[in-house]
Each structure stands twice: as structure tokens, then as C-alpha cells.
N, CA, C and O atoms as a Tinker XYZ file with bonds, in Angstrom:
   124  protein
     1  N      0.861000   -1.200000    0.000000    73     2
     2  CA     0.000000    0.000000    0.000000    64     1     3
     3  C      0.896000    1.250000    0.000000    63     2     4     5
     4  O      1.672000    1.444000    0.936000    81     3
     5  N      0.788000    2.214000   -1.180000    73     3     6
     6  CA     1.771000    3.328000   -1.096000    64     5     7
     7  C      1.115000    4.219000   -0.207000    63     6     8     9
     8  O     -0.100000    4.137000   -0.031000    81     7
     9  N      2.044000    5.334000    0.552000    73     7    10
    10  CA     1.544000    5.988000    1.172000    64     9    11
    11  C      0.604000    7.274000    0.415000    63    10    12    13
    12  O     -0.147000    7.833000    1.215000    81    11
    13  N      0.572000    7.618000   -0.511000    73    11    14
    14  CA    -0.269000    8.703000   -1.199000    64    13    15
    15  C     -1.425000    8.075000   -1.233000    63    14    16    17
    16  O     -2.234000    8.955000   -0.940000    81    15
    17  N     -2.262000    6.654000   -1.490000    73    15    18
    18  CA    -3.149000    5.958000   -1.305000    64    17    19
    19  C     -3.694000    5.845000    0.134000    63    18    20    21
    20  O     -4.917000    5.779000    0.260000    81    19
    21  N     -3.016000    5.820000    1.083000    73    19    22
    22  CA    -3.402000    5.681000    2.459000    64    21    23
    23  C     -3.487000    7.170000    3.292000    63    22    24    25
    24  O     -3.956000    7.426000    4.401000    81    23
    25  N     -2.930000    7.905000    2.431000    73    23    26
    26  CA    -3.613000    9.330000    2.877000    64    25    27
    27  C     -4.476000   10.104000    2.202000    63    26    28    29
    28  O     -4.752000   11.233000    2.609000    81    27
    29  N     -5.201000    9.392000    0.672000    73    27    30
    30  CA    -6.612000    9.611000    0.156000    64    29    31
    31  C     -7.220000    8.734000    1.211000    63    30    32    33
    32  O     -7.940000    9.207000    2.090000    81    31
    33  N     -7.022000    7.857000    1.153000    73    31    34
    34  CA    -8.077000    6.938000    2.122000    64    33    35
    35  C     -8.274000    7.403000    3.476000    63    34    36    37
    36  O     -9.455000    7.233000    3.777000    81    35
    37  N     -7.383000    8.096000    4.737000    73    35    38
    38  CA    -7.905000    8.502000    5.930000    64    37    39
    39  C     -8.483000    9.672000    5.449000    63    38    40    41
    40  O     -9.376000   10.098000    6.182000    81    39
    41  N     -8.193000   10.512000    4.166000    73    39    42
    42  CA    -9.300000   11.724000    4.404000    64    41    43
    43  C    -10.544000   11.402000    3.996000    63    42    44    45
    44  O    -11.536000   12.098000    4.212000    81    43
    45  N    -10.532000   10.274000    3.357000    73    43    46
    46  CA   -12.155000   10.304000    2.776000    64    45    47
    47  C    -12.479000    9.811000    3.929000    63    46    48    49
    48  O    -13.217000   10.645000    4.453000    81    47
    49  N    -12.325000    8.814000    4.705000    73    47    50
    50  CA   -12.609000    8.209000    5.945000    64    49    51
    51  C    -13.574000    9.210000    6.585000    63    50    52    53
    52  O    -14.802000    9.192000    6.662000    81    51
    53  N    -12.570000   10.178000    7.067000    73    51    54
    54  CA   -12.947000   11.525000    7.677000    64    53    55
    55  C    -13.625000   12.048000    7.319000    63    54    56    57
    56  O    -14.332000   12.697000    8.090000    81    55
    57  N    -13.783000   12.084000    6.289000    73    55    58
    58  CA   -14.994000   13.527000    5.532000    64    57    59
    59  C    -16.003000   11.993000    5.602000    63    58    60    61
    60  O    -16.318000   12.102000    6.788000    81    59
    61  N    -16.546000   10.969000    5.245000    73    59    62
    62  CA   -17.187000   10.314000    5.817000    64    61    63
    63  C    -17.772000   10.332000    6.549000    63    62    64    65
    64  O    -19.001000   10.302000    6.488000    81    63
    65  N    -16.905000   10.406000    7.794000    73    63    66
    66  CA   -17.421000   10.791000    9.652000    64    65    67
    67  C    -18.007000   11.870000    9.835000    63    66    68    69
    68  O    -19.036000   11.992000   10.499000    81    67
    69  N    -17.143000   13.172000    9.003000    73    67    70
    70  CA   -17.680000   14.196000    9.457000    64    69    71
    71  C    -19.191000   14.799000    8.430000    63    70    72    73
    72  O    -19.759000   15.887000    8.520000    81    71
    73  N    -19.470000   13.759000    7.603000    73    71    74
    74  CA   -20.432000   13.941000    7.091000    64    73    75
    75  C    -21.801000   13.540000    7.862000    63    74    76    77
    76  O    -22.881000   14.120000    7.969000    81    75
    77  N    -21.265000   12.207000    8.395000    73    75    78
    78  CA   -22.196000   11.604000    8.984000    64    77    79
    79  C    -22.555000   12.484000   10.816000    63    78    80    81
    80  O    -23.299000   12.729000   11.766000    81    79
    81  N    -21.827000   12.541000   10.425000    73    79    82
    82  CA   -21.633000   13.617000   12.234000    64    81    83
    83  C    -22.886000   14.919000   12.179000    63    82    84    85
    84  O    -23.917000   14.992000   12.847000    81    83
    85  N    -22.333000   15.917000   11.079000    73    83    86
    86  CA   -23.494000   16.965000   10.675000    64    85    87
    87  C    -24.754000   16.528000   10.510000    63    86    88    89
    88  O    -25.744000   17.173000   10.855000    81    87
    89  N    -24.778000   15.104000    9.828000    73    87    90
    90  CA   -26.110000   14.309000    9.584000    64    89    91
    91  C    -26.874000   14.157000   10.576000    63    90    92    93
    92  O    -28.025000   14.517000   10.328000    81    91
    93  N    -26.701000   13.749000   11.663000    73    91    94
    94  CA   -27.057000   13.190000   13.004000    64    93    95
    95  C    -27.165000   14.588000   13.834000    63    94    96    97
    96  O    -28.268000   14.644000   14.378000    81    95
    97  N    -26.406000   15.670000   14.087000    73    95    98
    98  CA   -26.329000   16.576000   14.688000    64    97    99
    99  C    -27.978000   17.256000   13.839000    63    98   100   101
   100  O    -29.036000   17.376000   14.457000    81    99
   101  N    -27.837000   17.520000   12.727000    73    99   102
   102  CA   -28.728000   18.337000   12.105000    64   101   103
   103  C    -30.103000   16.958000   12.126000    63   102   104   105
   104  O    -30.874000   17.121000   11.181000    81   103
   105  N    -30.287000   16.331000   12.581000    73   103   106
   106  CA   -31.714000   15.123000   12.946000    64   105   107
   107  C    -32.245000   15.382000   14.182000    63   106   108   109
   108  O    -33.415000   15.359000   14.562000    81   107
   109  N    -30.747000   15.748000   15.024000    73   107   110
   110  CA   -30.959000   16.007000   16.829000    64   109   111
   111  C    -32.101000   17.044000   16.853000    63   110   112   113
   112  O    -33.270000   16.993000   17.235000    81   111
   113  N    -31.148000   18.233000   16.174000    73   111   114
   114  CA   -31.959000   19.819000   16.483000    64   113   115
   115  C    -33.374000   19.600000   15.460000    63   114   116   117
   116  O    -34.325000   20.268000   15.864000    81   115
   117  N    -33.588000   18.983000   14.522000    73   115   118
   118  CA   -35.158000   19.202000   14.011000    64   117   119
   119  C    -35.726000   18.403000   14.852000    63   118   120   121
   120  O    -35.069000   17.580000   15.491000    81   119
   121  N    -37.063000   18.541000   14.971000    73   119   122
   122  CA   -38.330000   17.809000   15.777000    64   121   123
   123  C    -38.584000   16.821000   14.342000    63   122   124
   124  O    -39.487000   15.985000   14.320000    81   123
């Protein structure tokens, strides 16, 4: 595994999470 491949892969990871994070946050605050 080269490393330029494994540091596309933890950012998509991340933007992943932090997609899913806003997702859930923005479900909390609507009724």
C-alpha cells in the first residue's frame, strides 16, 4: 500500500465521519 493511497483513504474516511456527524447533529436539532 503506497503511502499517497493511504492518505486519500484517511481523508475520505474523515470527511465520511464528518459527514455523517453533521447528519445526526442536524436530525438532533429538528423535531
Amino acid at each position: 500500500m503506497s503511502d499517497s493511497f493511504y492518505k486519500i483513504f484517511t481523508f475520505w474516511l474523515n470527511s465520511i465521519k464528518k459527514f455523517k456527524f453533521e447528519l445526526i447533529k442536524k436530525r438532533t436539532v429538528l423535531p
